[in-house]
FIKOL-7172 format. One record per residue: residue in one letter; x, y, z of N, C-alpha, C in turn. Coordinates in pm, whole numbers, padded with zeros to 5 digits, always signed. Layout:
AXYZXYZXYZ/...
# end
This chain:
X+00084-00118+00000+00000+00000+00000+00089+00125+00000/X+00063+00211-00069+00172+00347-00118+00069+00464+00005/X+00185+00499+00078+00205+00611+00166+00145+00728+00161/X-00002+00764+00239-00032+00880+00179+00024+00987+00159/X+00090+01091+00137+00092+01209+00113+00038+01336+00250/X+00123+01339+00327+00110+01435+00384+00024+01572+00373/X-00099+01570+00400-00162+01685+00349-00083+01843+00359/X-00057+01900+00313+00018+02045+00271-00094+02144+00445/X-00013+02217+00542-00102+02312+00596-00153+02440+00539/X-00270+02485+00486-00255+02606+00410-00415+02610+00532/X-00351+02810+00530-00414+02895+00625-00472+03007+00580/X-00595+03051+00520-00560+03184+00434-00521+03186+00308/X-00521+03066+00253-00439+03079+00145-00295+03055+00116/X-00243+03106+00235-00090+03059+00258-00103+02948+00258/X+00063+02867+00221+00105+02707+00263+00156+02765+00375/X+00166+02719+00481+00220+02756+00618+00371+02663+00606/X+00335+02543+00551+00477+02463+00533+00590+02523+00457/X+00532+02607+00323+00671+02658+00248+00679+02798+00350/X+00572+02851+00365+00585+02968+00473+00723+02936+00510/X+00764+02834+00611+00796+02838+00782+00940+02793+00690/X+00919+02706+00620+01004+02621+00527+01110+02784+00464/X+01063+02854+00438+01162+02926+00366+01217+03032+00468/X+01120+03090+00572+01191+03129+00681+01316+03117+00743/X+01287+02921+00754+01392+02829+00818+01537+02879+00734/X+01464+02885+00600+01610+02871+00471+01700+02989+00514/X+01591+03131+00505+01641+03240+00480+01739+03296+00606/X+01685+03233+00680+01787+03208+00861+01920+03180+00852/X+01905+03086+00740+02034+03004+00733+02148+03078+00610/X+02019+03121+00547+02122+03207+00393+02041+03322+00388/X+02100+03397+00427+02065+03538+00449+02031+03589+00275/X+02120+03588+00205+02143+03638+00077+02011+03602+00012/X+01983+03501+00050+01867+03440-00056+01725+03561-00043/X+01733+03645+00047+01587+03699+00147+01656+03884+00042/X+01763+03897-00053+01784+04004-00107+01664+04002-00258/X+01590+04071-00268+01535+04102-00406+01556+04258-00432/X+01557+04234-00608+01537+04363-00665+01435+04378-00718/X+01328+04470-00731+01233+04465-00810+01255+04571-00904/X+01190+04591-01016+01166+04644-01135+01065+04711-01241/X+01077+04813-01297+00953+04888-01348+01004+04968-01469/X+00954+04921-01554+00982+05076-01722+00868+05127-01756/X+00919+05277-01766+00785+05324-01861+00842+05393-01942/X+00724+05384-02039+00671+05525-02184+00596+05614-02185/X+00706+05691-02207+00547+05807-02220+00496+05781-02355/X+00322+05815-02362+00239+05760-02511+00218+05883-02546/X+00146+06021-02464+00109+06151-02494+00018+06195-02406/X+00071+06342-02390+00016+06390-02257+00050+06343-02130/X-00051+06375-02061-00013+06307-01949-00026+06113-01931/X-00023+06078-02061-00054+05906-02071+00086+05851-02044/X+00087+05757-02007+00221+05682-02044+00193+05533-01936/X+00283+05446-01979+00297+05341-01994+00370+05231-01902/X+00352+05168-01797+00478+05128-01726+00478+04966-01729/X+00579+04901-01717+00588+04788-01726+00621+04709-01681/X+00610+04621-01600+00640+04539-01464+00658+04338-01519/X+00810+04328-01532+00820+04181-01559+00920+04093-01497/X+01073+04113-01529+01196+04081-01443+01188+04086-01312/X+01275+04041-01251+01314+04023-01082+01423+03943-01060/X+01514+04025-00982+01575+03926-00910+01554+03896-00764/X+01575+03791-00724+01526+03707-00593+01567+03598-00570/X+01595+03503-00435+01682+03393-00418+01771+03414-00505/X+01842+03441-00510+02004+03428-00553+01965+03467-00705/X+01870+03458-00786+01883+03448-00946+01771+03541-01000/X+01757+03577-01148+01684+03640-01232+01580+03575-01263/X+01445+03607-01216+01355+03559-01234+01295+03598-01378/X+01262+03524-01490+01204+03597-01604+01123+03519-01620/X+01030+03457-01549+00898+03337-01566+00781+03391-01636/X+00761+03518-01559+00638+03531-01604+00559+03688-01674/X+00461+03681-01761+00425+03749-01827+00411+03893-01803/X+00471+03971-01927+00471+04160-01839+00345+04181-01821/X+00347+04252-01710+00206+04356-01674+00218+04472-01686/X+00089+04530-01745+00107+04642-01797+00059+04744-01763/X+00095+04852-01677+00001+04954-01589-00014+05108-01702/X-00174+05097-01761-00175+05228-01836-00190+05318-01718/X-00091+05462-01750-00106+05554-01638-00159+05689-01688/X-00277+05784-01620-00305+05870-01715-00356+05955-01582/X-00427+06033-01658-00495+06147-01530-00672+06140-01606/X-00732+06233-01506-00847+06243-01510-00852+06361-01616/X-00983+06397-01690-00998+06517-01743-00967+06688-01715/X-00986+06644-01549-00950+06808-01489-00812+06825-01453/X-00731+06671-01456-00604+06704-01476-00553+06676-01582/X-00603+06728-01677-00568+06736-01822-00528+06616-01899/X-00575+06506-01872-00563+06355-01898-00724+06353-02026/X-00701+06205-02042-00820+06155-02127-00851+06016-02031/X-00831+05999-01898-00904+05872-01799-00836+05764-01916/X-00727+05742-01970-00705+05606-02035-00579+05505-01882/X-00583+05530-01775-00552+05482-01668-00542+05545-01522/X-00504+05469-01428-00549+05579-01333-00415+05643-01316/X-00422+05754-01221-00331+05851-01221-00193+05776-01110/X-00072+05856-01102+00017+05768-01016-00008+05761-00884/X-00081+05890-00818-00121+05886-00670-00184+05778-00630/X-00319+05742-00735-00402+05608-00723-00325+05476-00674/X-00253+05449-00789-00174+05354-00793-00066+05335-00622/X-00019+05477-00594+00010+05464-00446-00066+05386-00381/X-00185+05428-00349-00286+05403-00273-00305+05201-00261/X-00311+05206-00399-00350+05055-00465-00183+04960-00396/X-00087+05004-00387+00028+04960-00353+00032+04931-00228/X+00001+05027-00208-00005+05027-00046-00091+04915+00030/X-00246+04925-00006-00340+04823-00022-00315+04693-00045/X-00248+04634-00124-00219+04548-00203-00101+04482-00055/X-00026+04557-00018+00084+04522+00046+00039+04511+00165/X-00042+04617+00274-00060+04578+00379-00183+04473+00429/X-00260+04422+00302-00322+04313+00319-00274+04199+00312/X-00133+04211+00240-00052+04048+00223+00016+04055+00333/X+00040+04160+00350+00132+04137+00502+00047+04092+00656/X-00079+04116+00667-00183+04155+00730-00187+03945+00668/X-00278+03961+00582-00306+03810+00625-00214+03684+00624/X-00048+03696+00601+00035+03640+00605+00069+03612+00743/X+00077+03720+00813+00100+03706+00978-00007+03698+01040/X-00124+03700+00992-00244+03604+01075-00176+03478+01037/X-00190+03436+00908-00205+03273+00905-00052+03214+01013/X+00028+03344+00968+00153+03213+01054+00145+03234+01215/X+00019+03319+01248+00007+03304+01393-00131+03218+01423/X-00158+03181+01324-00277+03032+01326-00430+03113+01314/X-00420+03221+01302-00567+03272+01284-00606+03245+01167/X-00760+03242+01140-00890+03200+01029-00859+03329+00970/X-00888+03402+00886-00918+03528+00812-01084+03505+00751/X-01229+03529+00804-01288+03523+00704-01319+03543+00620/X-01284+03717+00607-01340+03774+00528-01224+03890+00569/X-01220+04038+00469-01124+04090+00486-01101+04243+00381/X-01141+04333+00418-01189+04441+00336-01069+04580+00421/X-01066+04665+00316-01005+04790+00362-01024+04891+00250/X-01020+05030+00282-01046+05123+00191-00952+05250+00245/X-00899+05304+00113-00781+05417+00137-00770+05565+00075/X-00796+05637+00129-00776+05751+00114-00688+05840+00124/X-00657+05966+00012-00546+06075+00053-00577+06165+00012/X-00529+06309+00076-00502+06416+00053-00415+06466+00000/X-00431+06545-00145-00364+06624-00195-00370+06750-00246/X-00317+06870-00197-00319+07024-00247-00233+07005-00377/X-00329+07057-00494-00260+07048-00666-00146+07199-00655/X-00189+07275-00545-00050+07391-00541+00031+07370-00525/X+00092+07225-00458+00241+07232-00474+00301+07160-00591/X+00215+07051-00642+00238+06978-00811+00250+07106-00938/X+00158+07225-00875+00174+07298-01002+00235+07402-00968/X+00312+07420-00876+00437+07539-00830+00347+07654-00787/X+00216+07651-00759+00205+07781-00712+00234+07809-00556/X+00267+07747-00452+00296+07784-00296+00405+07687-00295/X+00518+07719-00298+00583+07637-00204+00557+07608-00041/X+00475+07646-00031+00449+07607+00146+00305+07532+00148/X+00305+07460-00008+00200+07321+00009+00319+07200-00049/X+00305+07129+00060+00376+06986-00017+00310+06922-00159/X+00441+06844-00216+00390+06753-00341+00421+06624-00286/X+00289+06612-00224+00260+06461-00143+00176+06464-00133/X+00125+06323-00082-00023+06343-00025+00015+06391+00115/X-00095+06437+00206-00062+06542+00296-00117+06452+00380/X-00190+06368+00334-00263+06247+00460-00289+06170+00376/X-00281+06046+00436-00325+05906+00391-00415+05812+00508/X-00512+05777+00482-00610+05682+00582-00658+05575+00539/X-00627+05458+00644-00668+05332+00597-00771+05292+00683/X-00884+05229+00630-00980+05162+00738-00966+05018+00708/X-00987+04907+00793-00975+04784+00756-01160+04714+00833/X-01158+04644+00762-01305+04582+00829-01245+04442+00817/X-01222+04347+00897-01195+04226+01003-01274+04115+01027/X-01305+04030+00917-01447+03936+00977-01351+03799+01010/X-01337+03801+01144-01269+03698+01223-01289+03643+01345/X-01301+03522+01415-01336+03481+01538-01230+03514+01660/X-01178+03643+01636-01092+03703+01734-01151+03818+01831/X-01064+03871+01847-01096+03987+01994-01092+04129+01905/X-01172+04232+01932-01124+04361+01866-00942+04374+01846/X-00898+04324+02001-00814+04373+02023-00649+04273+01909/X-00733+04168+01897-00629+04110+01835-00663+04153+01673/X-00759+04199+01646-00784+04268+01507-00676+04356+01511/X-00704+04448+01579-00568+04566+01567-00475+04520+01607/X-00441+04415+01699-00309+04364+01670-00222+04313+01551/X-00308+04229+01473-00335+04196+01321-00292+04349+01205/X-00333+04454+01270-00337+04592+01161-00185+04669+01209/X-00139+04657+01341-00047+04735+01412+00108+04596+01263/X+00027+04476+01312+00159+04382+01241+00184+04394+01104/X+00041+04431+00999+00033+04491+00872+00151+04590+00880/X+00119+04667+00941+00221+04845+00892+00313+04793+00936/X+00399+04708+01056+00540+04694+01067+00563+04625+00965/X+00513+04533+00906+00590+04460+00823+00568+04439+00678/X+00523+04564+00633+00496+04628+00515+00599+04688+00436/X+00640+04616+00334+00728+04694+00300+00689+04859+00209/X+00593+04843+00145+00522+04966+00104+00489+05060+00210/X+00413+05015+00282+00372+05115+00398+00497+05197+00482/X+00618+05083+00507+00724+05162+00575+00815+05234+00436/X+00807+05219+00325+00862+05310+00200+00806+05447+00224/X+00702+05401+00247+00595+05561+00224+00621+05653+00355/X+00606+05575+00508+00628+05656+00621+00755+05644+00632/X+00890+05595+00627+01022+05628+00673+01055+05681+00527/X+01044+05694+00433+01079+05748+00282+01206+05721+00254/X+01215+05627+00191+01302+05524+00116+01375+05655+00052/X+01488+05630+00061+01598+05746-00075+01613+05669-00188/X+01555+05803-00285+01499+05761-00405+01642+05825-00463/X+01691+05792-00564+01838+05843-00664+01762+05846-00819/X+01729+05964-00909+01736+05995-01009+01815+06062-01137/X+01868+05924-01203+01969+05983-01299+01903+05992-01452/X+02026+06062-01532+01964+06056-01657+02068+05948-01674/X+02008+05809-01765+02032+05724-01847+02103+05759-01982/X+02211+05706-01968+02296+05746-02071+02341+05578-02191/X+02256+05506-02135+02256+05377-02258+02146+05370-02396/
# end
């Protein structure tokens, strides 16, 4: 009689086994836990243009597996766009989102919690006077950013926000945005 097969633990979606499994690795080989990530764009016209998301490096090697994605980037009509994508602030927002929910239900599952359900919505503030040079004494940022999260889980309020406090530490987007990563812009000379 042939040996069943160890059922795989998955929590959330996570495998908790490659989870813990690559943890274990990255303990051991630091180097492997280095990635670069990657992004090109075009401008098409106007405020349109084009960015492109495919390469990576990670564990030790060049990842080229899988298919480019393609982010059309544009503005709205009143910012002199034609709406053929959303604008780059959006896309912040969406990054951010994107990141502190993987981080958020990654460290539930490897602390054994259910996730049932799992919603958040994000907002920011921005004064267009400092994007269009009229005050220097308005930033070109968003001036606030707010996240709400809604939590459908058999936990405590309190371990909900424990759950949201572990999102933002271990976000890598979220801590880009609040400690502000140094950004280096050159002109390309290839």
């Amino acid at each position: 009689m042939e040996a069943a097969k160890e059922k795989e633990k998955i929590l959330n979606g996570v495998n908790l086994d490659q989870l813990f499994s690559t943890i274990d690795l990255i303990k051991k080989k630091p180097d492997i836990a280095k990635f670069r990530f990657r992004a090109r764009n075009s401008w098409v016209d106007g405020t349109y243009n084009r960015a492109t998301v495919k390469d990576f490096y990670g564990a030790l090697e060049e990842d080229n597996s899988r298919e480019p994605k393609v982010f059309d980037i544009d503005e709205p009509p009143v910012l002199l766009g034609y709406n053929k994508g959303n604008n780059p602030v959006e896309y912040l927002l969406v990054a951010l989102s994107g990141c502190l929910t993987t981080s958020l239900i990654a460290h539930a599952s490897a602390r054994g919690i259910q996730i049932n359900g799992l919603e958040s919505r994000y907002e920011g503030d921005i004064d267009l006077r400092g994007f269009l040079g009229i005050s220097e004494d308005v930033p070109v940022a968003y001036q606030d950013i707010r996240v709400y999260f809604k939590i459908d889980a058999d936990i405590s309020d309190e371990q909900k926000e424990e759950l949201i406090q572990m999102a933002q530490k271990y976000s890598p987007v979220f801590n880009t945005i609040t400690k502000s990563a140094p950004v280096s812009v050159h002109l390309d000379d290839n």
